[in-house]
Structures are given as structure tokens and as C-alpha cells.
N, C-alpha and C positions, 0 to 999 in steps of 0.2 A: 760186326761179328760178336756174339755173346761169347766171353767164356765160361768153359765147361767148369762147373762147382763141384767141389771135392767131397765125399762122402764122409762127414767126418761121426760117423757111429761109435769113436773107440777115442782115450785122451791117453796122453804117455807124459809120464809126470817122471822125472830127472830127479832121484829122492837121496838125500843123505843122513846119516842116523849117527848121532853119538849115544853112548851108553857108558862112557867111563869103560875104566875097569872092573866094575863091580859085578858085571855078568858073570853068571859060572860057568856057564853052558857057551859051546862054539853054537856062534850066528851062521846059519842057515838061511836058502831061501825059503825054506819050509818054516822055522821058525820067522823068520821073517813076514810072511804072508800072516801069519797065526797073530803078531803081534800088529799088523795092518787090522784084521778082522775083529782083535780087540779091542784097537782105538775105536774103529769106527761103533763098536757094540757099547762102548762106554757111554758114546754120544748122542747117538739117536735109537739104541735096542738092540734086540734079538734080531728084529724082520730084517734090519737095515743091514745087519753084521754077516748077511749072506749074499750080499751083492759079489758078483762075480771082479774076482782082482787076479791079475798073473803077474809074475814078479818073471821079466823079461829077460832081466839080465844082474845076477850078481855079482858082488866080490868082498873080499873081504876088508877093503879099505873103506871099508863103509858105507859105498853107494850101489843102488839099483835104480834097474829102470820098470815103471811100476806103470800095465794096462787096465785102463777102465774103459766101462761104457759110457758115451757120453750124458745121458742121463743121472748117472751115480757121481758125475765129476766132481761137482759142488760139497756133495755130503762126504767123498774120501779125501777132498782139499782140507776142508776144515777139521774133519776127526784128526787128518795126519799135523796143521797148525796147533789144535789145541793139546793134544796129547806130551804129558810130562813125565806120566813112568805108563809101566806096565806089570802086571801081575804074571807069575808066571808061577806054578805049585806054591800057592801060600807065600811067596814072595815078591816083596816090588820092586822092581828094580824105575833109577833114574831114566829114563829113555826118551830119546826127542827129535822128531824127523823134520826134516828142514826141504822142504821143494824149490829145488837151485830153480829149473825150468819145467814148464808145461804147455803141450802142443798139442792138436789133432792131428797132428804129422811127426811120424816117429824121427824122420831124417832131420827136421829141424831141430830135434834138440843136438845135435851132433857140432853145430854152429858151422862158419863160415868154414872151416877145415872139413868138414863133414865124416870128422870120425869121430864114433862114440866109443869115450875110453870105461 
């Protein structure tokens, strides 16, 4: 009996962010998303920094959980690895995202307890 393969169209990457205290501004998933579209526009352009991201879940201890298409995976893995600040109105701040875990299944980043904190 074959089994049935899973549609993996979307990847969910388990993302944490330090930034010091040097931010001025409260993090946001809005700013958040802003500074994903950055990184990645740093790295590969304009065309690329409009690839479709949804910040699934935030908080304010510093982690989300961040959806892509799995086409775009590769290029938001690496903008989010190389990325070291961000600009934000004329200012850089230190900033630096770290990917604990990445899936094609939202439930496995959750691990063996299967709850996503």
C-alpha cells in the first residue's frame, strides 16, 4: 500500500530575534514582518522582498512563528541567517534572527509535547 504524500506548498520556520536594548520602538508583528522584508530585500532586491511571509504567531519574548511558500524557503532561510541589523527611519539597529526549527508541518515544530509555546 503507497502512502499518501503530504502537500508541502507552505514551510514554518520557529524564528527568534535578539535586538538588545537598543530598539526604540515596541516589536510588533507588523514591524516584524517589515524587518523579514528587509532582510530579505538586502539580499537578493526589491522583486525578492515581496515574496508573501505571515508572521503566525508572536510575542514579545522574542519569538514567532514565520509562514512561507515553499518555493521562497531557501532565499527567507538565508536573508533571515545572514542578516546583522536593520535600518529602520535612518537608523540601524543590531538585529539578528536565529531559526530554532523548520518544517513543512506546522505541528512538528511543536516537538514531542506538541505544544507551540
Amino acid at each position: 500500500m503507497k502512502m499518501k504524500e503530504l502537500d508541502c506548498s507552505h514551510w514554518y520556520l520557529d524564528v527568534e530575534m535578539d535586538y538588545g536594548s537598543d530598539l526604540e520602538y515596541m516589536m510588533s508583528s507588523d514591524l516584524l514582518k517589515f524587518f523579514i522584508q528587509t532582510a530579505v530585500k538586502t539580499m537578493f532586491g526589491e522583486v525578492a522582498a515581496s515574496l508573501p511571509v505571515d508572521i503566525l504567531k508572536f510575542n514579545e519574548e522574542r519569538k514567532a512563528i514565520v509562514k512561507v511558500p515553499s518555493e521562497n524557503y531557501a532565499k527567507l532561510r538565508a536573508a533571515l541567517t545572514m542578516c546583522s541589523a536593520v535600518k529602520l527611519f535612518d537608523e540601524v539597529y543590531p538585529f539578528v534572527f536565529t531559526v530554532k526549527q523548520a518544517s513543512s508541518c506546522l505541528l512538528s515544530l511543536a516537538g514531542p509535547q506538541r505544544i507551540i509555546t
